[in-house]
Structure formats: C-alpha cells, structure tokens
C-alpha positions as CSV (number, residue, x, y, z in Angstrom):
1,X,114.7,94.4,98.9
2,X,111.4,94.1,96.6
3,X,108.2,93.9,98.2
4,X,105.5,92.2,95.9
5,X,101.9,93.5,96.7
6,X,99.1,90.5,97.2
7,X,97.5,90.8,93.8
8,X,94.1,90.6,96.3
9,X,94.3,92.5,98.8
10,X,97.7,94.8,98.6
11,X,98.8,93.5,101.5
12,X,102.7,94.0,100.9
13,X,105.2,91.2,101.2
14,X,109.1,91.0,101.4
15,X,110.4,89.5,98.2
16,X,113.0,88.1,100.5
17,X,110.8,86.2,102.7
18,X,109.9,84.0,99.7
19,X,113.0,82.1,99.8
20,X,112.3,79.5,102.1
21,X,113.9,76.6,103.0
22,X,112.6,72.9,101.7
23,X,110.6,74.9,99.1
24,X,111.6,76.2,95.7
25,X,110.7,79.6,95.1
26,X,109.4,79.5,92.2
27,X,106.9,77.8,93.6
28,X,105.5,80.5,96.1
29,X,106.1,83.3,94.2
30,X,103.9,81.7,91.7
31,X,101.5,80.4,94.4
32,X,101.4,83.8,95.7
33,X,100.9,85.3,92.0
34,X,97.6,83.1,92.4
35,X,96.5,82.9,95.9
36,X,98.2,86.1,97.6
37,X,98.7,86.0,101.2
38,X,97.9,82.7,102.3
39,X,100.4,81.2,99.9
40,X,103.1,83.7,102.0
41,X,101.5,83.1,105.1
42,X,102.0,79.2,104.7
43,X,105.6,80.1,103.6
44,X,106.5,81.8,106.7
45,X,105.0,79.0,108.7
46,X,106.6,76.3,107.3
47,X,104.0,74.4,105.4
48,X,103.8,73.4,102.4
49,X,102.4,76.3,99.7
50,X,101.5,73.7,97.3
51,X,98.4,73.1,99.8
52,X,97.3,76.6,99.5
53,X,94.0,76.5,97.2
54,X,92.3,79.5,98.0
55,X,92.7,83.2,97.1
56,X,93.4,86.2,99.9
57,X,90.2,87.4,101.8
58,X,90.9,90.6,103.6
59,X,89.9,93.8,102.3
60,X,91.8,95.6,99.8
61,X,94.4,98.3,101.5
62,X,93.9,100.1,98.3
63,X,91.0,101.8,96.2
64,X,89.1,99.6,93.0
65,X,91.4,101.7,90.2
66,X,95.2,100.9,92.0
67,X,94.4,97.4,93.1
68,X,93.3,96.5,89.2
69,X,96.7,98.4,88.1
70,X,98.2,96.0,90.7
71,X,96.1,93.2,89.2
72,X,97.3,94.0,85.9
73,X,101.2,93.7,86.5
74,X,100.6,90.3,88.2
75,X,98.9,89.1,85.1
76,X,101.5,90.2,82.8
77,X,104.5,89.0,84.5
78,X,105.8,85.8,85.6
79,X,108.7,87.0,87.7
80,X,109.4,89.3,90.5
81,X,111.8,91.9,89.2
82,X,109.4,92.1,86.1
83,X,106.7,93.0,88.7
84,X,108.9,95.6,90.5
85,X,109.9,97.8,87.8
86,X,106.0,97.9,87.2
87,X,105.6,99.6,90.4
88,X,106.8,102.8,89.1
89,X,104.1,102.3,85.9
90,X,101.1,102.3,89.1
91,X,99.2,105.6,89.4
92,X,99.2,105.0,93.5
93,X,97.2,107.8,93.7
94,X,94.1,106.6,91.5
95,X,91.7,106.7,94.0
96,X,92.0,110.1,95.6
C-alpha cells in the first residue's frame, strides 16, 4: 500500500483507492498530480475526474519547507512508485 500526498495540501491518499472502476488510472493519478484532492475526492464518489479543474484548497498538514519537498517529487515524476521511493529522500522534519 502507497499513499501519495496531495501535492497541495498533504492531505494523504491510498494509492489503492485510485483504481476505480469506469476510469483509467492513469487518469486520476495524473488528475491528482494536478488538482490534489478533489481529483480523489471525485474518484471515490464516482464522478468523472476529468471534470475536476481546480487545485486542493485546505490548508497544508505540513510546514512551507516539506510541502515544497513534496511539491518537488510531484513535478519530477509521472508515476506512483517513482513518487514513493521519494518519500524516503523528504526531510519530514523540515519545519521543526
């Protein structure tokens, strides 16, 4: 089990959970990569993600330095495992 971290907020989501039916997943992870959690919010509703056009608004779990280190993976990688293993790269303790 991966979780992937809303590139917004830090919110963190089940990789698992992004494998929906009727929708490819490719398509929400990348609509995720974009918008962060109302992409996987509309996911685990049912509707479509490709009607998602707007980023995540809640607050960032995280300090400023960990959320652009989290910021950083999603814009280097295009695919889930890639972001993953860049977890352990993520100084999670930045901000203290």
């Amino acid at each position: 089990m991966i979780d992937l971290y809303c590139p917004h907020c830090g919110e963190p989501w089940d990789n698992d959970e992004f494998h929906v039916e009727g929708q490819d997943y490719r398509d929400v992870f990348l609509g995720f990569k974009a918008y962060g959690c109302p992409v996987a919010e509309a996911a685990m509703d049912g509707n479509s993600v490709s009607e998602v056009h707007y980023p995540c608004q809640r607050d960032p779990i995280f300090g400023p330095k960990v959320m652009s280190q989290l910021r950083g993976l999603w814009s280097w990688h295009d695919y889930a495992d890639d972001i993953a293993s860049g977890y352990d790269l993520v100084d999670w303790y930045a901000d203290d």
